[in-house]
C-alpha positions as CSV (number, residue, x, y, z in Angstrom):
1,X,20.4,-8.9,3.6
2,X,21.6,-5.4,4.5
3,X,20.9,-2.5,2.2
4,X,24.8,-2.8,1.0
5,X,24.1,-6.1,0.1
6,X,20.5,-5.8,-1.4
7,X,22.4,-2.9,-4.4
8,X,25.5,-4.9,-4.8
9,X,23.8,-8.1,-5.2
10,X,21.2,-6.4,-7.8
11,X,23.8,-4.6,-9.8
12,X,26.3,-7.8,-10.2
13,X,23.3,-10.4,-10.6
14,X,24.7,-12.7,-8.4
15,X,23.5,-13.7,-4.6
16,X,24.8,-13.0,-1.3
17,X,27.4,-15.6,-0.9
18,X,29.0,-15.2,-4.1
19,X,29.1,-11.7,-3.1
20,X,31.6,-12.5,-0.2
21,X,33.0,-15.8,-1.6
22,X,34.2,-13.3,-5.0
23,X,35.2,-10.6,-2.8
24,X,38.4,-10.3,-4.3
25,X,37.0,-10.4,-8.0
26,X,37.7,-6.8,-9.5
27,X,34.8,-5.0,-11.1
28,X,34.5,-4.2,-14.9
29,X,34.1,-0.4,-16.3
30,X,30.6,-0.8,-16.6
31,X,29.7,-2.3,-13.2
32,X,32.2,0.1,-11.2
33,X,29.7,3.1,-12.8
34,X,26.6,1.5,-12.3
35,X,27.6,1.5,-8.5
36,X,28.5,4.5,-8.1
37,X,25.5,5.8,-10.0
38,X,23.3,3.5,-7.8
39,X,25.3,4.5,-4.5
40,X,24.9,8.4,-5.7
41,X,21.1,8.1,-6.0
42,X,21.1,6.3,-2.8
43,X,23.1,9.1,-1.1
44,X,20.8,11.7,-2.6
45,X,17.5,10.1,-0.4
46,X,16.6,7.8,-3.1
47,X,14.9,4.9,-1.4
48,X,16.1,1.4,-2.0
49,X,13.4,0.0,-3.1
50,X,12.9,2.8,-6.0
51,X,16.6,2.1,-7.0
52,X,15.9,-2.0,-7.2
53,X,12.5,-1.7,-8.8
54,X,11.6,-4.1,-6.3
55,X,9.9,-4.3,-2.7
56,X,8.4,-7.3,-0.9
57,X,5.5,-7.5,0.6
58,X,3.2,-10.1,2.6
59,X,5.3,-12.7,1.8
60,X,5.2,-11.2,-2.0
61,X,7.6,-9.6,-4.5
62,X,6.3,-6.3,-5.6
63,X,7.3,-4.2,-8.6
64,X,8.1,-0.8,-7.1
65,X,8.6,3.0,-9.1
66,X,8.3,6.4,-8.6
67,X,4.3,6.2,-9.5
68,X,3.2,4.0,-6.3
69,X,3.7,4.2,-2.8
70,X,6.4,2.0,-1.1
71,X,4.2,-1.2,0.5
72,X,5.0,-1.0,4.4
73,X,5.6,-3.7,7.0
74,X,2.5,-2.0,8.9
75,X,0.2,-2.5,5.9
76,X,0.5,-6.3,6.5
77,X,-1.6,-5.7,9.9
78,X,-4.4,-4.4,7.3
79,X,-4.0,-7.1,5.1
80,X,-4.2,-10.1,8.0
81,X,-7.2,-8.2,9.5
82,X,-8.9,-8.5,6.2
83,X,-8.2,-12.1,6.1
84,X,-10.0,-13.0,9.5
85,X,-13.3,-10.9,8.3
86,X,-13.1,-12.2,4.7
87,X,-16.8,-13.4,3.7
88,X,-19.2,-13.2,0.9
89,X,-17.6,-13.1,-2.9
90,X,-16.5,-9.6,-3.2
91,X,-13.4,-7.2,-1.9
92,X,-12.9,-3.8,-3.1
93,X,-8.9,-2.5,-2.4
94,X,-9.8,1.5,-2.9
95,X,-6.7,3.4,-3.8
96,X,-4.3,0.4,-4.7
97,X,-1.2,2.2,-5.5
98,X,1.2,-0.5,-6.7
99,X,-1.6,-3.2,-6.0
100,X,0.2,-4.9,-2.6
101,X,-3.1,-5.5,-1.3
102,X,-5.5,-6.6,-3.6
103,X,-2.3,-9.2,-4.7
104,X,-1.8,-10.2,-1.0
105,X,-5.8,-10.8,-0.9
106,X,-6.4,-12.6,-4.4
107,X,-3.4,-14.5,-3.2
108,X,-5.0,-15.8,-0.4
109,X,-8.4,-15.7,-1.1
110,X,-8.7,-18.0,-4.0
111,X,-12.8,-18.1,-4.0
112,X,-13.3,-14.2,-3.6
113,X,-13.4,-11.7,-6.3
114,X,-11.2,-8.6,-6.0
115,X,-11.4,-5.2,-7.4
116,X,-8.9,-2.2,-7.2
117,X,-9.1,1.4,-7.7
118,X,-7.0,4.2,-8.5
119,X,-6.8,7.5,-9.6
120,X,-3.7,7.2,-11.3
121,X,-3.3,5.8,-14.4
122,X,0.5,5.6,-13.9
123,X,-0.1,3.3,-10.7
124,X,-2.8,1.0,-12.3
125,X,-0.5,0.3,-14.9
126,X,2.3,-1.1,-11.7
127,X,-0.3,-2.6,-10.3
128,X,-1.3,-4.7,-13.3
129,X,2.0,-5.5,-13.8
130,X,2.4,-7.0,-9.6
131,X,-0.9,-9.2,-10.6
132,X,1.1,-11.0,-13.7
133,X,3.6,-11.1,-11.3
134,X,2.1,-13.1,-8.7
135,X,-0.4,-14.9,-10.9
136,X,-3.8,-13.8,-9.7
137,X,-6.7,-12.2,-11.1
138,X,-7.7,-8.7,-10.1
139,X,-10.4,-6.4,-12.0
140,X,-8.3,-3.0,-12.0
141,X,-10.2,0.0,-12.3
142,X,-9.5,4.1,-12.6
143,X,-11.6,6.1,-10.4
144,X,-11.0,9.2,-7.9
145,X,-12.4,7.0,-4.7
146,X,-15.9,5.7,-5.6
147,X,-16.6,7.6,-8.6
148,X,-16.5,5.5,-11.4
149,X,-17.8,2.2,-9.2
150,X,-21.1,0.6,-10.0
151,X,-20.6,-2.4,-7.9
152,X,-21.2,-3.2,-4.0
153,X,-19.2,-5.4,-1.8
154,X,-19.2,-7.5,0.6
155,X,-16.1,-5.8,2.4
156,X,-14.1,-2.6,1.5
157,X,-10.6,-2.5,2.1
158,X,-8.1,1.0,2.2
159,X,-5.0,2.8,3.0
160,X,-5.9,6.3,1.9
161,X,-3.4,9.0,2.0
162,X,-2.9,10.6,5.8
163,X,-0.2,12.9,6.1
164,X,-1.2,16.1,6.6
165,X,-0.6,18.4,4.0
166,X,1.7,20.9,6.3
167,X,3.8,17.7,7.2
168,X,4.4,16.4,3.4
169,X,7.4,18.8,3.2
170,X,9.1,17.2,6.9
171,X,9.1,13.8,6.0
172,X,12.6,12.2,5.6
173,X,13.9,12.7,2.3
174,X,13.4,8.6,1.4
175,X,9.5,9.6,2.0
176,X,9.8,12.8,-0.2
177,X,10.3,10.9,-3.4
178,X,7.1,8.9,-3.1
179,X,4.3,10.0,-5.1
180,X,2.7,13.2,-3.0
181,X,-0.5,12.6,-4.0
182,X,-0.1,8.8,-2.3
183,X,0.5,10.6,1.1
184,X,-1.0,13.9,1.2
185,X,-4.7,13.4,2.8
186,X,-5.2,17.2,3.2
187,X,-5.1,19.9,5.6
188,X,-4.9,17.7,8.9
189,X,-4.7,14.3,6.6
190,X,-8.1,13.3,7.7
191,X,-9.7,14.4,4.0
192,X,-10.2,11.1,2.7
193,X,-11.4,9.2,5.6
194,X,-14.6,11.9,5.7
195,X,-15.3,10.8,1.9
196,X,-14.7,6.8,2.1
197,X,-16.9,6.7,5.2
198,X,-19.5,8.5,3.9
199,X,-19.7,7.3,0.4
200,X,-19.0,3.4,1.1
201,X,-22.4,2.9,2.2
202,X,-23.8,3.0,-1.1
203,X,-21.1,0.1,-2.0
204,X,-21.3,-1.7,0.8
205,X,-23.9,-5.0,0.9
206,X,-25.8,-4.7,4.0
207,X,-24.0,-5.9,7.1
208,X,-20.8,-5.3,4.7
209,X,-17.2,-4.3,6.1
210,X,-15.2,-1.5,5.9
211,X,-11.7,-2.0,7.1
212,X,-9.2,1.1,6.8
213,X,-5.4,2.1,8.1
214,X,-5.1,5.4,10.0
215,X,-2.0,7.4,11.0
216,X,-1.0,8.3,14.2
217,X,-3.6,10.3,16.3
218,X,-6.3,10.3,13.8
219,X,-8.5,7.5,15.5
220,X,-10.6,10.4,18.1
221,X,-11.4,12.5,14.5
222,X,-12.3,9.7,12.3
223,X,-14.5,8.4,15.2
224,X,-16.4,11.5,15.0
225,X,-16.9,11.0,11.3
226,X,-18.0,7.2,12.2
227,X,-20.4,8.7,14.4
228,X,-22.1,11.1,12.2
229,X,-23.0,8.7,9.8
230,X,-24.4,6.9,11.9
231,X,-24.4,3.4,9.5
232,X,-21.4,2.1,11.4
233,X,-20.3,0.1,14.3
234,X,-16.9,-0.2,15.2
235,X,-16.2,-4.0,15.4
236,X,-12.4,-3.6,16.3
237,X,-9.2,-1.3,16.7
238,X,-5.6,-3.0,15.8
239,X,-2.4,-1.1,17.3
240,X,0.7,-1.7,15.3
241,X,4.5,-3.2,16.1
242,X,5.0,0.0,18.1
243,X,1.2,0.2,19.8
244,X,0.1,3.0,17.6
245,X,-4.0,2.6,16.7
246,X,-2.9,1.2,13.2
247,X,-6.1,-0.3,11.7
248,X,-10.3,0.0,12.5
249,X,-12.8,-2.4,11.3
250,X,-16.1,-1.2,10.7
251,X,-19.6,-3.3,9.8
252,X,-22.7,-1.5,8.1
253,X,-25.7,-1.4,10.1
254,X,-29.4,-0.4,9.4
């Protein structure tokens, strides 16, 4: 469905073909000003999703809000590239925003356990609510990246905030009403790659993965910080729908 048809669908609770098929059924008080309230906000940047409460992801309905990041088609490439290195019994998801990942994961990885971090409270609490949604079992936990972790894993799974800090501010206005601190990764957006490469390795079981999305024209840089730990090899580099260097695969060494 188009966007047109995603709100008016939503706001008359009915699907797409009763939507043409009643076409010439008028509107009540209350559902004309719940349009135009929802076409207003849409007008004004508000991203669909936000306005629905909903997004889908990985096959998956999502719970959406102003708290988590929208999940993106592009994400899917991290999740299916997680899927084909998948071993062990343990997956951390480290900065789970609305939980897309660690759902997508428990969904399809029935045998492995899966954790999730956050550093906002707001977010756990939507991601919580996306694991009742989609039946699965995922040990939530708050922490600013590794801080408040005590376990290791067999394979580490993120998508960090990139967007440079100077570029938070040109992002289309749909972007702009995502939580900032969901996109901003610093002064050249590289802040948090630095940190999660570094710091995995205590988490990480030996020969352990770390698997990570990166934005565009970050992969020379975040080689560099792959390099100077010197714990890494890079096992793979994914390109996206639109051949940008989208996800890198990494495997602890001694």
């Amino acid at each position: 469905m188009n966007e047109a048809e995603l709100l008016f669908t939503h706001v008359l609770g009915c699907d797409r073909l009763s939507l043409y098929m009643d076409k010439d059924k008028l509107l009540d008080e209350d559902q004309a000003a719940t349009i135009c309230n929802v076409l207003k906000k849409r007008a004004q940047g508000e991203p669909i999703q936000y306005i629905l409460g909903r997004g889908d992801f990985f096959g998956l309905e999502f719970k959406v809000n102003k708290n988590v990041l929208i999940p993106r088609p592009e994400t899917e490439i991290l999740v299916e590239t997680v899927l084909r290195y998948a071993k062990g019994d343990s997956i951390l998801d480290l900065g789970t925003g609305s939980g897309c990942i660690a759902v997508a994961l428990a969904k399809s990885l029935k045998n492995i356990k899966v954790d999730a971090a956050d550093i906002s409270s707001a977010a756990l609490n939507t991601a919580r609510t996306n694991a009742n949604l989609n039946c699965v079992d995922i040990n939530f936990i708050e922490s600013d990246l590794f801080n408040n972790l005590v376990n290791t894993y067999d394979l580490i799974v993120s998508n960090p905030p990139y967007i440079s800090s100077a570029e938070i501010k040109k992002l289309a206005p749909e972007v702009q009403c995502e939580p900032k601190i969901a996109l901003d990764g610093g002064r050249e957006g590289l802040d948090f790659y630095s940190r999660i490469i570094r710091d995995s390795l205590k988490y990480l079981k030996d020969s352990g993965y770390l698997i990570f999305e990166i934005g565009f024209g970050q992969l020379d840089r975040i080689k560099e910080f792959i390099l100077d730990s010197g714990k890494f090899k890079i096992l793979e580099i994914i390109k996206d729908y639109n051949s940008i260097d989208r996800v890198i695969v990494l495997r602890k060494v001694d």
